[in-house]
C-alpha positions as CSV (number, residue, x, y, z in Angstrom):
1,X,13.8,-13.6,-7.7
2,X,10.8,-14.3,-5.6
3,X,10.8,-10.0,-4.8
4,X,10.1,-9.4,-8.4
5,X,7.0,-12.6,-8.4
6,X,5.5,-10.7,-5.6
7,X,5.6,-7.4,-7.5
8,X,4.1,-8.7,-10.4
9,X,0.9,-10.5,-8.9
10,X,0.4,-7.2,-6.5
11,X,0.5,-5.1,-10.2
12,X,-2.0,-7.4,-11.8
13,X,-4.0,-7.8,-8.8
14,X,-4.2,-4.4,-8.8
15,X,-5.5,-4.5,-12.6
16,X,-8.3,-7.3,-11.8
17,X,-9.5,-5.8,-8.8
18,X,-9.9,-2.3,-11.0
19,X,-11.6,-3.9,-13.7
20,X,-13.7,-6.2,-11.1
21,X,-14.9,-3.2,-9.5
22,X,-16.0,-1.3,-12.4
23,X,-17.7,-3.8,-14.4
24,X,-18.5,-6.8,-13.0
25,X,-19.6,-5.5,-9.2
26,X,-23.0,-4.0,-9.6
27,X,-23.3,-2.2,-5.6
28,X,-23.2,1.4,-6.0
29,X,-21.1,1.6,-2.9
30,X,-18.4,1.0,-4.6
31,X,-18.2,3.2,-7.9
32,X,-15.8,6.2,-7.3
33,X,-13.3,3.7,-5.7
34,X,-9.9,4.1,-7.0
35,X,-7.5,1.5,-6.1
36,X,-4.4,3.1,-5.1
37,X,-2.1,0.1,-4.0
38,X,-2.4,-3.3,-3.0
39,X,0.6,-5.1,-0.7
40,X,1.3,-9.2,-0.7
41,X,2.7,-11.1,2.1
42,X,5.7,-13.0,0.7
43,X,4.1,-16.3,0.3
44,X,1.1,-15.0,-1.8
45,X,-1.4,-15.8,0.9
46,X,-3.1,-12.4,1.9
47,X,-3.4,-9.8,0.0
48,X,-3.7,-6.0,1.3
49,X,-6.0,-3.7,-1.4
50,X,-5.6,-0.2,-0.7
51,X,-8.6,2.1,-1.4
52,X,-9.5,5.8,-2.0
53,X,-12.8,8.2,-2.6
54,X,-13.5,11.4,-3.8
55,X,-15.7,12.3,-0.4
56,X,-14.1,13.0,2.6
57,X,-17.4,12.2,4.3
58,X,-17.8,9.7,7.4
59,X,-21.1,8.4,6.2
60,X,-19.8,7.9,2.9
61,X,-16.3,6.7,3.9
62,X,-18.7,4.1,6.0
63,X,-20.9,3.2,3.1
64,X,-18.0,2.1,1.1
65,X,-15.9,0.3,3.7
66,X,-18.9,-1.9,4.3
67,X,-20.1,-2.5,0.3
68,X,-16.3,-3.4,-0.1
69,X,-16.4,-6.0,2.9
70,X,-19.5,-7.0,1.4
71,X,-18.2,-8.0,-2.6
72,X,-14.6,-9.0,-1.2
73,X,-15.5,-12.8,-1.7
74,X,-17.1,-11.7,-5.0
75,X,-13.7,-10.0,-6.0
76,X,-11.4,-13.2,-4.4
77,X,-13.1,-15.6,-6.9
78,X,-13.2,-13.1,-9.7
79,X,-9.6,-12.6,-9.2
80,X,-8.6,-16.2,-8.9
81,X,-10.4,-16.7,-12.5
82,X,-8.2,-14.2,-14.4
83,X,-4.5,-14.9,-11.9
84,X,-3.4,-18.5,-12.4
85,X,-1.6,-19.2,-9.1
86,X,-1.6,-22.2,-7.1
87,X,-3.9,-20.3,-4.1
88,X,-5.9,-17.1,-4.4
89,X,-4.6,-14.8,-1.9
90,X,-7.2,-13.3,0.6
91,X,-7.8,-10.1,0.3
92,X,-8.6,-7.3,2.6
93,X,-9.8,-3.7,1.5
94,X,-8.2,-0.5,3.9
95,X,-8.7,3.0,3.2
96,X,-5.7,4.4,1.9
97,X,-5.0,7.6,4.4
98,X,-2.1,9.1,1.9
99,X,-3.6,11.5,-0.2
100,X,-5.9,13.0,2.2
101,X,-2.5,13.3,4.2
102,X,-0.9,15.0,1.3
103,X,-3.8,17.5,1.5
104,X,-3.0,18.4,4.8
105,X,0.8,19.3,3.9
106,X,-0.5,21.3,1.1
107,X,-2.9,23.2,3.4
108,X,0.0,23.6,5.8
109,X,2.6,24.8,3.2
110,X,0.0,27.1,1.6
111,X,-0.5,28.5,4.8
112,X,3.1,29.1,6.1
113,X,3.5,30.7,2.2
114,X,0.9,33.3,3.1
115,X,1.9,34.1,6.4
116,X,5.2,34.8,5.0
117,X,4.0,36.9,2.3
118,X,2.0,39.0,5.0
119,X,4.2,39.9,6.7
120,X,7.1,41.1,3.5
């Protein structure tokens, strides 16, 4: 019972932090985040928010990681106004590395399907 708790405060975390970001956090770092995922530690204490962008840049990448570490008390109080539960997890903001991982398979398949079709 406890599995399904934890997957319904990392859901609606997910919906605060979302809304948080886009209305109530006024840095510009930090408007084309997408939250992708966010992962809780069994006991509701820390809370992992997983983070992408539309730039692949470094300096951008940068500028975000730091605006995010920046508002993340902002978002922890904001959050533990709209979640009633006994303690407002901590949360920590990490890139999420999946989709530009995806991109590489793509590039990779895509690839292999030309080679093979230059050589029929």
């Amino acid at each position: 019972m406890a599995k399904y708790r934890v997957e319904r405060v990392q859901q609606q975390i997910m919906r605060e932090v979302t809304d948080i970001l886009m209305h109530d956090v006024k840095d510009p770092g930090v408007k084309d985040v997408t939250i992708t995922d966010v992962h809780l530690t069994g006991d509701l204490q820390e809370a992992t928010v997983y983070y992408s962008t539309l730039s692949d840049d470094k300096d951008t990448q940068q500028t975000v990681a730091s605006a995010l570490d920046k508002v993340k008390g902002l978002v922890r109080s904001k959050v533990g106004e709209r979640i009633h539960i006994y303690k407002t997890p901590e949360i920590n903001f990490e890139r999420d590395n999946s989709i530009a991982y995806g991109q590489r398979i793509d590039e990779l398949l895509n690839q292999i399907h030309e080679e093979n079709n230059s050589e029929q």
